[in-house]
C-alpha positions, -999 to +999 in steps of 0.1 A: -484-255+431-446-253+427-426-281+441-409-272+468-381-293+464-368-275+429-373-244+446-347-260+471-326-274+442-321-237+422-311-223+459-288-250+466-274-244+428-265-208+438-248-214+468-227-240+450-222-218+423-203-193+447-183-217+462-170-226+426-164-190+422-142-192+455-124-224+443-117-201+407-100-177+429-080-199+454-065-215+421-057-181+408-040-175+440-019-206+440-009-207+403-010-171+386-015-143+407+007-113+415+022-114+452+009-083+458-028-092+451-028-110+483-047-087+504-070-076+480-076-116+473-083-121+508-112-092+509-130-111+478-131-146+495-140-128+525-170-114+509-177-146+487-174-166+522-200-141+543-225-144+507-221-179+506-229-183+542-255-158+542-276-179+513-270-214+530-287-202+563-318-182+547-349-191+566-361-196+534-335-229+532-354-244+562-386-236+553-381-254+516-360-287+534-393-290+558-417-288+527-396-313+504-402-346+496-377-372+485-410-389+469-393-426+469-365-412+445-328-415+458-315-385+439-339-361+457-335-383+493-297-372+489-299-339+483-326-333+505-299-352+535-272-335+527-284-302+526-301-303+557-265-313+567-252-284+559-277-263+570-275-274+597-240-271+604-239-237+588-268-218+607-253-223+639-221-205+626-220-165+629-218-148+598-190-124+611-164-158+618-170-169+584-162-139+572-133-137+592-120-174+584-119-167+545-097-136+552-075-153+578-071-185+561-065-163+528-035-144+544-020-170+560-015-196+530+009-163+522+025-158+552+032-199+552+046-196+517+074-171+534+077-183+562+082-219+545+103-207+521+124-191+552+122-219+571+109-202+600+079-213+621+080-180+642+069-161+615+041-183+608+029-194+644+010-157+649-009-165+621-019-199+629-028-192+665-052-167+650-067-196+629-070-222+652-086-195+679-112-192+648-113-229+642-120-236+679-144-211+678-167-227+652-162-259+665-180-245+696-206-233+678-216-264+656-210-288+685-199-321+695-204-352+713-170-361+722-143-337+713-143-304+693-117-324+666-146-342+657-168-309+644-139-301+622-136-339+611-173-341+598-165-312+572-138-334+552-154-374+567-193-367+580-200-388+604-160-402+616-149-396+646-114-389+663-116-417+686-127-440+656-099-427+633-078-434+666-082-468+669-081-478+629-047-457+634-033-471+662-041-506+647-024-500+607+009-488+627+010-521+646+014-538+616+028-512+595+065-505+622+076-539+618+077-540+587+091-507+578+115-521+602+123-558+587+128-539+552+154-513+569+169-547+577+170-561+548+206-565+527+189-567+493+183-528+484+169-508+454+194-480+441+175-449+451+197-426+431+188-439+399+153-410+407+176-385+415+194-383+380+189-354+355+157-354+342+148-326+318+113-309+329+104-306+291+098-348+289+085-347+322+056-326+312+054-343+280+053-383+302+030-366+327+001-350+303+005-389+283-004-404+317-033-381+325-050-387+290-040-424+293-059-422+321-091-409+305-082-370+318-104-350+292-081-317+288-110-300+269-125-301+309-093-293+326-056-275+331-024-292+345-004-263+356+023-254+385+022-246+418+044-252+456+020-273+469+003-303+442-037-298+446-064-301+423-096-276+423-130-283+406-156-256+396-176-285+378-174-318+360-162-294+328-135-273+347-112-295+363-080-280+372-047-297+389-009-291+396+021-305+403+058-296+406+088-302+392+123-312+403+149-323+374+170-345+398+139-361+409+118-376+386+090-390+412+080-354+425+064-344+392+052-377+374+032-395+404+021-364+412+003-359+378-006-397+386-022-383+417-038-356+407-051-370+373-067-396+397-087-366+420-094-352+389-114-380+369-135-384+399-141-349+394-152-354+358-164-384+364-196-378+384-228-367+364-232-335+347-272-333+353-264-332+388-238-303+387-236-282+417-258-303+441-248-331+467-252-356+440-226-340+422-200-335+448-178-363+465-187-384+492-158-375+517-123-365+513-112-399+520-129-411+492-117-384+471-083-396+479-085-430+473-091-423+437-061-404+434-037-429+457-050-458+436-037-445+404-004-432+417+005-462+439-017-494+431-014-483+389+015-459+387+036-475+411+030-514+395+053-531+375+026-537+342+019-502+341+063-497+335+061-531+319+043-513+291+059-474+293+094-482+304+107-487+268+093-456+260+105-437+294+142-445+280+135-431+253+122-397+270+155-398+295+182-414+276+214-400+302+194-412+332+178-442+324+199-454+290+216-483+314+185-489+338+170-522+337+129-526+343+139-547+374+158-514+389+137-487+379+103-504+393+125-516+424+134-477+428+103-458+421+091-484+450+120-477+478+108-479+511+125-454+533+120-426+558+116-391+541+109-361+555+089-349+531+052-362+530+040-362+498+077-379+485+069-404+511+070-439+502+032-463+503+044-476+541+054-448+559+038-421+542+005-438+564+030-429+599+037-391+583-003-388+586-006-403+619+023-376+631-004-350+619-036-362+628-021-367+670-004-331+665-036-313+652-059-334+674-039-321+700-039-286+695-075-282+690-083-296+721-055-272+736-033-304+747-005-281+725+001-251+724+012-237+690+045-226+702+056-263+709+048-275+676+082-276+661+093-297+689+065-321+686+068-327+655+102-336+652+098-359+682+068-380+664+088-377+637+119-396+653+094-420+670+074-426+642+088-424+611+129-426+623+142-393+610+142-364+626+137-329+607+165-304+601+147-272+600+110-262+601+105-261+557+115-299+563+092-305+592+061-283+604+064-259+576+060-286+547+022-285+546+000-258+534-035-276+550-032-256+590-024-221+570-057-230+556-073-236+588-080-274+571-078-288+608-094-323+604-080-328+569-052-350+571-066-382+589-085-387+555-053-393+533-042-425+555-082-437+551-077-427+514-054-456+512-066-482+531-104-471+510-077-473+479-065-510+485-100-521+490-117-508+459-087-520+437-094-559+451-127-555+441-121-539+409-091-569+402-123-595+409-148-579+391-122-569+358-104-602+355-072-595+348-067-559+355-027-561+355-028-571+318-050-545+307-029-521+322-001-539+310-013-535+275-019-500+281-049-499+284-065-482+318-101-471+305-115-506+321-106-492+352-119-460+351-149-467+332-153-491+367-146-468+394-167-439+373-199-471+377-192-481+410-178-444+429-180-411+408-215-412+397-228-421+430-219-387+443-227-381+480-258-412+480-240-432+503-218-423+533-182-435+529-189-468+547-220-473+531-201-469+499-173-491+508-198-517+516-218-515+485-185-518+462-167-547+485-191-565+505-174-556+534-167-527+558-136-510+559-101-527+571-067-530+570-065-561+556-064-552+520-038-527+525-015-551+547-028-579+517-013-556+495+015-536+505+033-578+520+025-588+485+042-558+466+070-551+487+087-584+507+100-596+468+112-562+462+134-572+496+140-602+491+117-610+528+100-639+537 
């Protein structure tokens, strides 16, 4: 008699096959395509959205998960979880709003690119009412025990909770406001400029692919190309695909970008390829996810040994820019702490209070506490509470993000986790590698990623994230790595106490 759980396993291969068809074509969108394609675009992912929904709420999916066995074996136990999960979630979702989400969602990261590039919210907010109507609506229909935020949540963080995400929030800006605030004090002061000197996009391309392979990014299994927005899309382990952007009178933009993405992207190619297109080959949570890639831009990228070993070479790559730049400068500028307006050009400390701005605004609207129409003004007051600068105009405030034109409600919170998750696993690694800031101050980074592809990437979704966090530290999630680490990196840079 056939086992019921391959049976399972070549119908949840199908449906993850599709969805790697829709991520081909959402890259396509973002990098290559023809403006005018958009509509046409949006019918396709409409149609791969209904398919894909269509397969993942067969009876036939329920029938298999109640005849399966995990048989003792972990592999099968997290599959068999995790698509029940889904199933779950996805049968109690009408076909029709699927369908209607994938169009909306497909339109509107188009109508946000214009109405970004205008700077003009008006144009946009039609669109995103539309969304979060549709986003409200599924919510509804998958349910929740608290608050509808929380059915959006579980798609990006199963199993967290607003009110939990709330109170890890509320206590990292406690400690995080005063001292953002004792380093705006502070008389001794990097030179920021020094990052905003001419720097030709030909070596940055050339210093950002180094730093990807450095990093152990396989290019045989991936692209690096450009796009507005920074993302990285995966169709498997052996198509791994990320962006960035450039700006020649601001080096940071592109280069910790490729730092970032390079870091989603080994996870991606990290995990095993005999479990390719099944829960044990997908991530954990987005928080995870991001941890990887914060932990090679900020805890690596951003340390001195990592410069320590390329800065010699970085003068060479920008002779007019950094010809009379000391080490002691450049690291004490690529590490300026300062409000921005701009979330991802955010600095380690208050990028953290740029998330908690989004996560209360979206929180917010899908319980209908905001209306759409007030979010400019919202915004820019968190903005001035939170982060001390107030935005100009909406590209530099509400506008800046593509995640809501989307309809990624419940994506944001896991970015600020990412880094406190990020701060936790590099202690760990730092223990368990000896010491980690000489290998990397050698040049040499494959210890690290040959320990985070052990201890994270080939675990897949086995463990929930703060089961995993557990089983790598020994302890459950906190602040106090973060705070242990951010005191330690950036009071000397000050000249603080």
């Amino acid at each position: 008699m056939p086992d019921p759980y391959q049976a399972l396993l070549e119908r949840i291969k199908v449906i993850n096959k599709l969805r790697a068809v829709e991520e081909l074509l959402e890259w396509d969108q973002l990098t290559h395509m023809p403006p005018k394609g958009v509509g046409a675009r949006a019918e396709m992912k409409a149609l791969l959205a209904a398919l894909r929904h269509e397969r993942q709420t067969s009876p036939e999916i329920g029938d298999l998960l109640e005849q399966s066995s995990a048989d003792g074996d972990p592999v099968r136990a997290t599959n068999i979880r995790e698509t029940r999960r889904l199933y779950e979630r996805a049968v109690k979702v009408p076909s029709e709003l699927v369908k209607e989400l994938a169009r909306t969602a497909s339109l509107g990261n188009d109508i946000w690119t214009r109405a970004r590039a205008d700077s003009d919210f008006r144009a946009f907010a039609p669109t995103l009412s539309k969304l979060l109507g549709l986003k409200r609506q599924e919510a509804e229909y998958i349910g929740y025990e608290n608050e509808p935020y929380d059915a959006l949540l579980d798609e990006f963080e199963p199993g967290a909770t607003a009110e939990e995400i709330a109170g890890l929030f509320a206590e990292l800006r406690g400690r995080l406001v005063p001292l953002v605030q004792a380093i705006a004090e502070a008389r001794q002061r990097p030179d920021f400029s020094i990052l905003k000197r001419h720097y030709p996009r030909a070596a940055q391309e050339t210093m950002g692919r180094k730093f990807a392979e450095e990093m152990g990014f396989d290019f045989e299994a991936g692209r690096l190309d450009v796009s507005v927005h920074p993302f990285t899309i995966s169709m498997s382990c052996d198509d791994v695909r990320m962006t960035t952007r450039y700006d020649e009178h601001y080096m940071p933009s592109a280069v910790f970008g490729v730092l970032h993405e390079a870091g989603h992207s080994l996870h991606e190619q990290g995990r095993e390829p005999q479990h390719a297109f099944t829960p044990m080959g997908s991530y954990v949570s987005l928080g995870i996810q991001e941890s990887q890639s914060r932990m090679w831009e900020n805890q690596v990228g951003r340390s001195r040994p990592f410069w320590e070993h390329h800065y010699p070479w970085a003068r060479e790559l920008y002779p007019e820019a950094l010809g009379n730049v000391g080490l002691d400068e450049f690291y004490a500028a690529i590490n300026t702490v300062a409000p921005s307006l701009i979330r991802v050009e955010a600095d380690e400390l208050t990028y953290n209070l740029h998330i908690i701005v989004r996560f209360e605004l979206e929180r917010d609207l899908v319980s209908g506490r905001l209306e759409v129409a007030d979010i400019p003004d919202a915004w820019n007051r968190k903005m001035t509470k939170l982060v001390g600068i107030t935005p100009g105009n909406d590209a530099e405030g509400c506008l800046q993000d593509t995640h809501w034109s989307g309809g990624a409600f419940g994506y944001f919170p896991t970015y600020a986790l990412g880094n406190l998750y990020a701060a936790q696993f590099f202690a760990a690694a730092r223990e368990a590698l000896g010491d980690l800031g000489a290998s990397i101050r050698g040049g040499d980074l494959r210890p690290l990623n040959e320990w985070l592809r052990t201890h994270i990437h080939r675990h897949g979704m086995r463990y929930r994230a703060g089961e995993l966090v557990r089983l790598v530290t020994g302890k459950p999630l906190s602040i106090e790595p973060f705070m242990t680490y951010v005191n330690a990196k950036f009071k000397p840079i000050y000249g603080l106490p």
